[in-house]
C-alpha positions as CSV (number, residue, x, y, z in Angstrom):
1,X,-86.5,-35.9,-173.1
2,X,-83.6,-34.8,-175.7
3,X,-81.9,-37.2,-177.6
4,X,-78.3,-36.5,-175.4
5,X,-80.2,-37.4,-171.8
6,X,-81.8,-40.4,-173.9
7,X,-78.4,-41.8,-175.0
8,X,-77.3,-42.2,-171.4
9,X,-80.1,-44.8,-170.8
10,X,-79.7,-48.5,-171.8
11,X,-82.2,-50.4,-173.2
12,X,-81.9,-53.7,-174.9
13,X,-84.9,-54.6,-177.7
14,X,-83.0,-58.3,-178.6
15,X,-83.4,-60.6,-181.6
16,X,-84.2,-64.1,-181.6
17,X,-80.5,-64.9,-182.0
18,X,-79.3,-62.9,-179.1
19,X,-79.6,-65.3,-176.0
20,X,-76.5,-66.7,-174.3
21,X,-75.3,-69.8,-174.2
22,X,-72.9,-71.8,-171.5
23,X,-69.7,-71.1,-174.0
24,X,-70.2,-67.5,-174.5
25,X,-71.7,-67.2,-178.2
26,X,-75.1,-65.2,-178.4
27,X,-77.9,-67.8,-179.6
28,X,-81.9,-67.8,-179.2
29,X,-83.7,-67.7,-176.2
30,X,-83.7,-71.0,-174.9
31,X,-84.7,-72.3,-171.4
32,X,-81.8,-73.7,-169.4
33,X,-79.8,-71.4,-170.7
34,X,-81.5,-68.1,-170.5
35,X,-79.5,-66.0,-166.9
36,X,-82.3,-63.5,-165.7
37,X,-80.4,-59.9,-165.9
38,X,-79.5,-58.4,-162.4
39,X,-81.9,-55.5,-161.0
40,X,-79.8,-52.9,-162.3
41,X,-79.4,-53.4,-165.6
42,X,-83.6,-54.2,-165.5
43,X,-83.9,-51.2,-164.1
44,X,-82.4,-49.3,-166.9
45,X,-84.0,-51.4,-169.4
46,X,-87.0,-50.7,-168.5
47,X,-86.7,-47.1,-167.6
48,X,-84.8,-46.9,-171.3
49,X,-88.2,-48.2,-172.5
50,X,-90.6,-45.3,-170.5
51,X,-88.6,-42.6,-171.8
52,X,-88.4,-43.7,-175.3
53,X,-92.2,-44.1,-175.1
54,X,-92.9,-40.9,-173.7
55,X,-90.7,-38.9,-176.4
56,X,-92.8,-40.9,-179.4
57,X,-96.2,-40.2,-177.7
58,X,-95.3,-36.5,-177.8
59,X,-94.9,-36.7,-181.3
60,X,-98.6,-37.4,-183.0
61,X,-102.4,-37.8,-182.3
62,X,-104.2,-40.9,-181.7
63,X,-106.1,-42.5,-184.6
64,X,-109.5,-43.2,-184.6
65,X,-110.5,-46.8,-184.2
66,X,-113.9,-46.3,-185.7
67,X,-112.4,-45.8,-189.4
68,X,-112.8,-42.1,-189.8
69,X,-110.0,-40.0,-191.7
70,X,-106.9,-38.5,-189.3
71,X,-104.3,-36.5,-190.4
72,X,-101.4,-38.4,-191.3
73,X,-97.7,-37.8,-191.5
74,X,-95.9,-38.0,-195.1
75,X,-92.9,-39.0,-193.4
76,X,-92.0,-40.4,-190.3
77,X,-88.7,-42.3,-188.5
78,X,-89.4,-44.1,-185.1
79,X,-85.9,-45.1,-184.3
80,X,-84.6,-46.4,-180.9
81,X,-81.0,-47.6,-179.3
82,X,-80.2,-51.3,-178.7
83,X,-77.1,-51.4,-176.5
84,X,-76.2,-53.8,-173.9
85,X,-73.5,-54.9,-172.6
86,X,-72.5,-58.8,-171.9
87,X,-68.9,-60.5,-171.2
88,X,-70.5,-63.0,-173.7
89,X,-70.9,-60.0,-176.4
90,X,-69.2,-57.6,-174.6
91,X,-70.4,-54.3,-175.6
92,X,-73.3,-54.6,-178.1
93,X,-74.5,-51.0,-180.2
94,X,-77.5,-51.0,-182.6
95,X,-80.7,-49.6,-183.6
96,X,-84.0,-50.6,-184.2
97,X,-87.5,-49.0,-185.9
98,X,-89.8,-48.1,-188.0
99,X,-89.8,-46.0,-190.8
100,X,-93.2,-44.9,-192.7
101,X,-94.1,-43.6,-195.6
102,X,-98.0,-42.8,-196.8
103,X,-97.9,-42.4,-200.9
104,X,-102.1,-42.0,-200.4
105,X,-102.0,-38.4,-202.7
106,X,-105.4,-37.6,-201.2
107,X,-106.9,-41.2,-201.2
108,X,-107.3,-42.6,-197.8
109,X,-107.8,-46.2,-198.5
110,X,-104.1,-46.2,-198.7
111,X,-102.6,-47.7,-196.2
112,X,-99.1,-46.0,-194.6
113,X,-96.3,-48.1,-196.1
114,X,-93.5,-49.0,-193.4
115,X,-89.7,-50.4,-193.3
116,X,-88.7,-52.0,-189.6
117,X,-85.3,-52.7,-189.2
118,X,-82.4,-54.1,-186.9
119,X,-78.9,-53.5,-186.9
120,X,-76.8,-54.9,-184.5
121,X,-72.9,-55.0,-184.0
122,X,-70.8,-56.4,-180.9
123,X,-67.5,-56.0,-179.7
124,X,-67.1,-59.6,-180.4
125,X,-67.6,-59.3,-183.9
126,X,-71.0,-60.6,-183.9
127,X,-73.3,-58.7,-186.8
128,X,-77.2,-58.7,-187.6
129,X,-78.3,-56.6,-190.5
130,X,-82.3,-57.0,-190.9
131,X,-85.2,-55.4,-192.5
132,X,-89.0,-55.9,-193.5
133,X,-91.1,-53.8,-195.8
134,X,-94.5,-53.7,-196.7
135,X,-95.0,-50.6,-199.0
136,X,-98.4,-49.6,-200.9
137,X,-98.4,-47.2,-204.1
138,X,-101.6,-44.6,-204.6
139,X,-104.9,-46.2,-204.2
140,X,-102.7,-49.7,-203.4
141,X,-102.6,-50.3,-207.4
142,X,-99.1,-51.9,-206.3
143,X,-97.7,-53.5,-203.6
144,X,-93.9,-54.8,-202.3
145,X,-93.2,-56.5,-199.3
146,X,-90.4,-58.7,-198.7
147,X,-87.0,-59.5,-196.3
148,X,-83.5,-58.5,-196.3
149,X,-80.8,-60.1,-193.9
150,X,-77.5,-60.2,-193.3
151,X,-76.0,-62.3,-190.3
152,X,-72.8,-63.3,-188.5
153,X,-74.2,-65.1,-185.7
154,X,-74.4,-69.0,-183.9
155,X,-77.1,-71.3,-184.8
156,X,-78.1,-74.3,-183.8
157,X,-79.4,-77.7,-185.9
158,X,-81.9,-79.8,-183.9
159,X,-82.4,-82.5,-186.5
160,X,-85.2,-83.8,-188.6
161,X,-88.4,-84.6,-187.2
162,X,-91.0,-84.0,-184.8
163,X,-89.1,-84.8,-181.7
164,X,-86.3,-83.1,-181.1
165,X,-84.6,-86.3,-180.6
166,X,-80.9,-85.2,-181.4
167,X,-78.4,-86.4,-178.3
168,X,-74.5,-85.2,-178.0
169,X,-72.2,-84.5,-176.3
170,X,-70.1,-81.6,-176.1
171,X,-66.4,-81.7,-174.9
172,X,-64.1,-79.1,-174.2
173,X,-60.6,-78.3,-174.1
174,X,-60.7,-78.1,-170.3
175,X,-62.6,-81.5,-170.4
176,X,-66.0,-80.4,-169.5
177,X,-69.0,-82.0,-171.4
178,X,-72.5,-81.2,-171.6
179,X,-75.2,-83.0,-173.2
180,X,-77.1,-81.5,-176.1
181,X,-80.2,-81.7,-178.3
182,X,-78.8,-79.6,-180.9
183,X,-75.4,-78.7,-182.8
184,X,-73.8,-75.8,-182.4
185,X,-72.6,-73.9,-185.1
186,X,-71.8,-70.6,-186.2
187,X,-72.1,-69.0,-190.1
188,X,-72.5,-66.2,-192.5
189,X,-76.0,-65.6,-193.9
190,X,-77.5,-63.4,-196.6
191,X,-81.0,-63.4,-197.1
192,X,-83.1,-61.6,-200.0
193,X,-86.7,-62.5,-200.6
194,X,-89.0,-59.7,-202.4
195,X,-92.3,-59.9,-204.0
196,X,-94.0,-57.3,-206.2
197,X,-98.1,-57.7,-206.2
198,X,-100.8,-55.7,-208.5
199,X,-104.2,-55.8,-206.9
200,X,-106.7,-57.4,-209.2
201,X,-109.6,-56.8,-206.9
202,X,-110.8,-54.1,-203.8
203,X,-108.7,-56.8,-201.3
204,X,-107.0,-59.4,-203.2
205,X,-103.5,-59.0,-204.9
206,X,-101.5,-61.3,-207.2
207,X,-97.8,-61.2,-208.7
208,X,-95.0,-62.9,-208.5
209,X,-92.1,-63.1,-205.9
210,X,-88.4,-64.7,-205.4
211,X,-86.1,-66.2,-202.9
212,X,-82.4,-65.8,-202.3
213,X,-80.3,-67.3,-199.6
214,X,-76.7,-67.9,-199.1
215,X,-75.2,-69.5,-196.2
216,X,-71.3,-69.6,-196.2
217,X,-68.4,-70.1,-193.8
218,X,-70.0,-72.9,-192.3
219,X,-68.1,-73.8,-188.6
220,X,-69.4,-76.3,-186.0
221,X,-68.6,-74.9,-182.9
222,X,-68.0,-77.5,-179.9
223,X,-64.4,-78.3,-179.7
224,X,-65.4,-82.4,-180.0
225,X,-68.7,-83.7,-179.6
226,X,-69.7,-87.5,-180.3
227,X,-73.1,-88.6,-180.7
228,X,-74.8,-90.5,-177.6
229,X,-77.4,-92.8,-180.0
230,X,-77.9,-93.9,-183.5
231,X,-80.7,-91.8,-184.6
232,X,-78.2,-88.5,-184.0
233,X,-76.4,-89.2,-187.0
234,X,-79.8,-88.2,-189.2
235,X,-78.3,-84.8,-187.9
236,X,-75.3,-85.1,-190.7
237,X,-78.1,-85.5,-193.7
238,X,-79.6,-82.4,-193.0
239,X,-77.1,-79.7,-195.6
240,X,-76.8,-76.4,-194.0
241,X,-74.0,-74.2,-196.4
242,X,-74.9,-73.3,-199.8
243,X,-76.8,-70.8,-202.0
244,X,-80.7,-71.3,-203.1
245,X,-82.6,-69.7,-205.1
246,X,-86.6,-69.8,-206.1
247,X,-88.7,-67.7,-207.9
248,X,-92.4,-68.1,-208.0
249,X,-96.0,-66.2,-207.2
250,X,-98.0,-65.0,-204.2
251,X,-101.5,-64.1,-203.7
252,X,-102.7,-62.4,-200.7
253,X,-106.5,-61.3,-199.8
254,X,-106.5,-58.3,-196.7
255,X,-108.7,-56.2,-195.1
256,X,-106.8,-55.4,-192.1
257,X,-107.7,-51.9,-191.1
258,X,-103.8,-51.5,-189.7
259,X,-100.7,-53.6,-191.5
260,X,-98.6,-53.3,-187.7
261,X,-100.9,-53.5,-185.1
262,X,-104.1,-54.7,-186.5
263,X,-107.9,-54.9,-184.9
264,X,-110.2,-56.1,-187.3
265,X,-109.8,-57.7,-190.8
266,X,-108.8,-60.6,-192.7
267,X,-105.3,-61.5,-193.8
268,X,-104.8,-64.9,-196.2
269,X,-101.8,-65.5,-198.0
270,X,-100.6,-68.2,-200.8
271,X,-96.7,-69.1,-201.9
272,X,-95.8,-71.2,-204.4
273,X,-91.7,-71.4,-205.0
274,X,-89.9,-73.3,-207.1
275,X,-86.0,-73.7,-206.6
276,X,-84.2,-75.3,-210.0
277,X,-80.6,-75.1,-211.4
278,X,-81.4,-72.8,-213.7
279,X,-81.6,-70.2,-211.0
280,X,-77.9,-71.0,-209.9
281,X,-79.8,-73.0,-206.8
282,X,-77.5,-75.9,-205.0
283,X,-80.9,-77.6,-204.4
284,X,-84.0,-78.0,-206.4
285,X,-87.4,-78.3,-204.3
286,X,-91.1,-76.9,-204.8
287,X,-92.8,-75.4,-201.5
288,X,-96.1,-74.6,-201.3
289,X,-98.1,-72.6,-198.4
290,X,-101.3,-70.9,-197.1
291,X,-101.6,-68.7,-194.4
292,X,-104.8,-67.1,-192.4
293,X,-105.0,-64.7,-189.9
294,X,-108.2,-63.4,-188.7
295,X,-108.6,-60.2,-185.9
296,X,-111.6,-59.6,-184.2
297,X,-112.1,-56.5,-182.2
298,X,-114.2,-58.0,-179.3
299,X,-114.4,-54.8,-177.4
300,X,-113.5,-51.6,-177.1
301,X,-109.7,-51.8,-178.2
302,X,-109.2,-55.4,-177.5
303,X,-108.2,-57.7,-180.2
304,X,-108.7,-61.3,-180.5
305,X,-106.2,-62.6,-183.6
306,X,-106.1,-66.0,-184.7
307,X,-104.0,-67.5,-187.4
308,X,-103.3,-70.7,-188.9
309,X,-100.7,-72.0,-191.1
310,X,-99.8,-75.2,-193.9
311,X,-96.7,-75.9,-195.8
312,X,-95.4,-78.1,-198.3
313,X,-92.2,-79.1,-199.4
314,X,-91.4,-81.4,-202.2
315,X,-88.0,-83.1,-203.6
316,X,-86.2,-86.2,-204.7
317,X,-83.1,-84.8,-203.3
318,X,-82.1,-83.0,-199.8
319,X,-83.4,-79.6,-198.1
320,X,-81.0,-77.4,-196.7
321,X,-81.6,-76.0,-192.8
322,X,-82.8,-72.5,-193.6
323,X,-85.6,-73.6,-196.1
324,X,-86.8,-76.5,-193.9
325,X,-90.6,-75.9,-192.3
326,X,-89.7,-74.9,-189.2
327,X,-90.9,-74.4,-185.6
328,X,-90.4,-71.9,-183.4
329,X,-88.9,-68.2,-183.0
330,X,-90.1,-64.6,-182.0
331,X,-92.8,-64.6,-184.8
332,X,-93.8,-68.0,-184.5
333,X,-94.6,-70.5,-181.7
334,X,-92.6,-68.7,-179.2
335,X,-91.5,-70.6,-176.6
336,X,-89.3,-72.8,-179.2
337,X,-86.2,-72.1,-180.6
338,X,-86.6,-71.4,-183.7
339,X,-85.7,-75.2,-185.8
340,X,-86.5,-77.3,-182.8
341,X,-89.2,-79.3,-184.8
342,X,-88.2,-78.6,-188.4
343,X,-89.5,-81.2,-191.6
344,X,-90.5,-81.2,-195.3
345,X,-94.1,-80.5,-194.3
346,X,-95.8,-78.3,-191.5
347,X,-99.2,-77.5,-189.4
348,X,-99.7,-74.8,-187.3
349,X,-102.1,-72.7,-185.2
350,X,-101.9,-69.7,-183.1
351,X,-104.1,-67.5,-181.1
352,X,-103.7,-64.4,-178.9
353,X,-106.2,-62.2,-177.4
354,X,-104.6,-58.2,-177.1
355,X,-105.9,-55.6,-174.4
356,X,-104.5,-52.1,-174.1
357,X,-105.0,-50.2,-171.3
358,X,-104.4,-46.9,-173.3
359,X,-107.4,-45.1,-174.7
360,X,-107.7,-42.6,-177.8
361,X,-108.1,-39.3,-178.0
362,X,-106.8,-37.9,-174.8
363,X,-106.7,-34.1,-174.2
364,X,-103.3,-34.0,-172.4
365,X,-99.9,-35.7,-173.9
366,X,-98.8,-36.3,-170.5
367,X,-100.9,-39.3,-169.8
368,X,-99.8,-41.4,-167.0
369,X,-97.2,-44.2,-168.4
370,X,-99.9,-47.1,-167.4
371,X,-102.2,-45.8,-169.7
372,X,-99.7,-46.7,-172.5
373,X,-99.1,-50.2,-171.4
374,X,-101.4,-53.6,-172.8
375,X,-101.2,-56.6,-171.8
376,X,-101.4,-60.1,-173.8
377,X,-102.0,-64.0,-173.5
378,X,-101.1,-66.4,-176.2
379,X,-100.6,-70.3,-177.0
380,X,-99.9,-72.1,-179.9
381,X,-98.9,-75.5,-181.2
382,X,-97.4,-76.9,-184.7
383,X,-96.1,-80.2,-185.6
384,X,-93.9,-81.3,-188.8
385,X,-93.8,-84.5,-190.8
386,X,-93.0,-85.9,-194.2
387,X,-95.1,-88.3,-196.6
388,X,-96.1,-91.1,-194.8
389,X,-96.3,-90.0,-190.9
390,X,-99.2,-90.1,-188.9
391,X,-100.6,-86.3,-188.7
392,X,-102.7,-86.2,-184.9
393,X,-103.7,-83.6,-182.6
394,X,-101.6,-85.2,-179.9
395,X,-98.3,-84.6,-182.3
396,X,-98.6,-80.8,-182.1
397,X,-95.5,-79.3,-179.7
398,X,-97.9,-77.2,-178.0
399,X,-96.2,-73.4,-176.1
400,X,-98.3,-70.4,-174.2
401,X,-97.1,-67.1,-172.7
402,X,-97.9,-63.3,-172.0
403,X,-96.9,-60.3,-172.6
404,X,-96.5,-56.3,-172.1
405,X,-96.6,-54.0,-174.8
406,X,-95.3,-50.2,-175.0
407,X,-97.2,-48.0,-177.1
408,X,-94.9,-46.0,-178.5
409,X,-97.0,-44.3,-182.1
410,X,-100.3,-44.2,-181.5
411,X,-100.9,-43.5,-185.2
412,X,-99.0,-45.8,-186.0
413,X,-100.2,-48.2,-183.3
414,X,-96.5,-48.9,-183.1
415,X,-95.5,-51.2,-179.9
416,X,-92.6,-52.6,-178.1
417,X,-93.5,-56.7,-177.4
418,X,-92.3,-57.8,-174.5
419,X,-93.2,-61.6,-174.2
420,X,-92.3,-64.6,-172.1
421,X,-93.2,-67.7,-173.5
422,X,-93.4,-71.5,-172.1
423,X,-92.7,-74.7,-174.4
424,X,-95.4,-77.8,-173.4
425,X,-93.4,-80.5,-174.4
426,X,-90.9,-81.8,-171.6
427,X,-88.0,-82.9,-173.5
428,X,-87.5,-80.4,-175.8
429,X,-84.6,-78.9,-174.3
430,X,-82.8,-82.3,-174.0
431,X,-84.0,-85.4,-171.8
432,X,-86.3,-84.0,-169.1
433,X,-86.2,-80.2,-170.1
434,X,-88.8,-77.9,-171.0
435,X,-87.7,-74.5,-173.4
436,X,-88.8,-71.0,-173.1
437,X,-88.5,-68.3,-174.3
438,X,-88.0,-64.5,-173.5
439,X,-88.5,-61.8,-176.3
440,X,-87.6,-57.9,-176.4
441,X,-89.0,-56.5,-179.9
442,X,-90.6,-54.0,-182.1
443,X,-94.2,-54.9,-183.0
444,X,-96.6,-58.0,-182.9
445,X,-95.9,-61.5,-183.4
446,X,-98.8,-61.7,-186.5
């Protein structure tokens, strides 16, 4: 398949942020508002996603799940087209992938560093600029990971709490009205949060990492809206614009035999941020979290992964939106939008269970598609709070789903994740509505 043929084909591998609402802005995938495509534009989509396959599993050997040395590429660039075409976006060009980079000089405890990114641009001037990293020097002496992003695109504020409770209505200039759990709005955001770690042990690393966000050009976006109940107005005391800035350490233990696609191995991580004045921060808050994953290869090439999650946030004064503890999204809890359920303080759980269908170490590079395809079940459940409220099992917002996944580097382990998820709790997309979710991206969840 050559890259001209390729071209032709349109696939669509969409952010969290690129779901449609009833007024024509791009927003998260969101039940009662999600339109399922027509059969022809599935049908290229998913014939977009064969053929991009094919042309990656043409490209290098399987590895060895048992832990013995492959060959491995120095460099390598995975990179794929994200265009569709909406008359709420109108015509929408990008790219998304993978680049790797293995700095190992002979030692093969090293693991391949990688950089994923997203860039995405519409006709309707709608921009998303995003990029992870997790890169190891030789013998993993030093470590960076971190987040860059750059956005032009609707949000939405649900509130404080652990209920989703927010009620408006929207009214438009026709004289329409819809009612609403959430405020729409629309802003620019940059985003810059590194860390630099030195390992101080075989699995354990320690050093010290920052947090940049500026969120500007702030614009609600219903022409009038009015509140339908008192506790609404809590909405107005949540601040959304403004630049924060925190510095302070991380310490992470892993043993994850694969940093992408894992199948054994523990993954525990500790933050600890600290955002003061002197850092040219609008607000000044501590948060504190701890985060543990745990993979178990059950059989074969299966995978169970479990993770849990804690954080902490403490101030005298107000937390803006974006630094809130916050539920939901195409990483975490899918099924929610992501800032559904969103408070000072958070508990989480999620678990997934992985099976492939493909196998390693197959003579011929034309193996039939279905042999690259896996399948997945997940659910998880998280619930926020502040000092004072009741914590209880029956408080977690509780969402489950399934999933295909691509195989598109089997060195790599490389994957597109195509997941449909299910919220639990009924009113969570307004009175009497259940979200879900519907997710198109480049590898797993956790």
């Amino acid at each position: 398949m050559d890259a001209k043929k390729l071209s032709k084909l349109t696939s669509f591998i969409a952010p969290d942020h690129l779901q449609k609402s009833k007024k024509g802005k791009t927003l998260c995938s969101l039940p009662h508002r999600y339109k399922k495509p027509d059969m022809h534009t599935r049908f290229l989509f998913i014939t977009g996603l064969w053929l991009a396959a094919n042309a990656a599993w043409g490209q290098s050997t399987a590895p060895d799940s048992l832990g013995r040395p492959q060959p491995r590429d120095y460099k390598r660039l995975d990179i794929f087209p994200a265009i569709s075409y909406s008359p709420e976006t109108k015509l929408t060009l990008g790219a998304i992938g993978f680049a790797y980079f293995d700095f190992r000089k002979g030692d093969s405890a090293t693991p391949i560093s990688y950089v994923d990114f997203l860039a995405v641009y519409t006709l309707n001037k709608q921009i998303l600029l995003e990029s992870r990293w997790e890169i190891f020097t030789h013998e993993r002496k030093w470590r960076t990971r971190g987040e860059l992003l750059l956005q032009r695109y609707p949000d939405r504020n649900y509130g404080i709490g652990n209920d989703a409770s927010v009620l408006l209505e929207e009214i438009d200039d026709d004289g329409s009205r819809d009612t609403l759990n959430y405020l729409n709005f629309n802003s620019n955001r940059i985003k810059f949060s590194p860390a630099v770690l030195r390992r101080v042990k075989r699995n354990w690393y320690i050093g010290l990492q920052s947090d940049l966000e500026y969120l500007f050009k702030y614009d609600e976006l219903p022409d009038q809206y009015h509140f339908l109940n008192a506790d609404s107005f809590r909405i107005t005391d949540v601040p959304v614009a403004g630049f924060r800035s925190g510095i302070g350490f991380q310490v992470l233990y892993d043993t994850r035999d694969n940093l992408i696609n894992p199948f054994r191995g523990t993954f525990i991580e500790f933050n600890d941020r600290h955002y003061v004045e002197w850092l040219g921060s609008d607000f000044t808050f501590s948060y504190f979290s701890l985060e543990a994953r745990q993979y178990f290869n059950t059989w074969s090439n299966h995978t169970l992964a479990l993770r849990g999650m804690a954080s902490l946030e403490y101030t005298k004064d107000a937390i803006p939106l974006r630094a809130l503890s916050r539920v939901g999204g195409h990483k975490f809890i899918r099924g929610y939008f992501r800032g559904t359920y969103q408070d000072y303080h958070m508990l989480a759980f999620e678990t997934e269970y992985r099976l492939p269908l493909w196998r390693e170490g197959q003579p011929s590079k034309l193996w039939q598609v279905w042999k690259r395809l896996g399948v997945v079940g997940f659910l998880g459940g998280a619930q926020v709070f502040r000092g004072g409220e009741r914590v209880a099992p029956d408080r977690f917002n509780l969402a489950a789903g399934g999933g295909l996944r691509i195989l598109l580097n089997p060195k790599s382990r490389s994957n597109i994740r195509i997941d449909y998820a299910v919220a639990f709790r009924d009113d969570s997309g307004g009175p009497g509505k259940r979200q879900s979710g519907f997710y198109f991206f480049l590898g797993e969840a956790f």
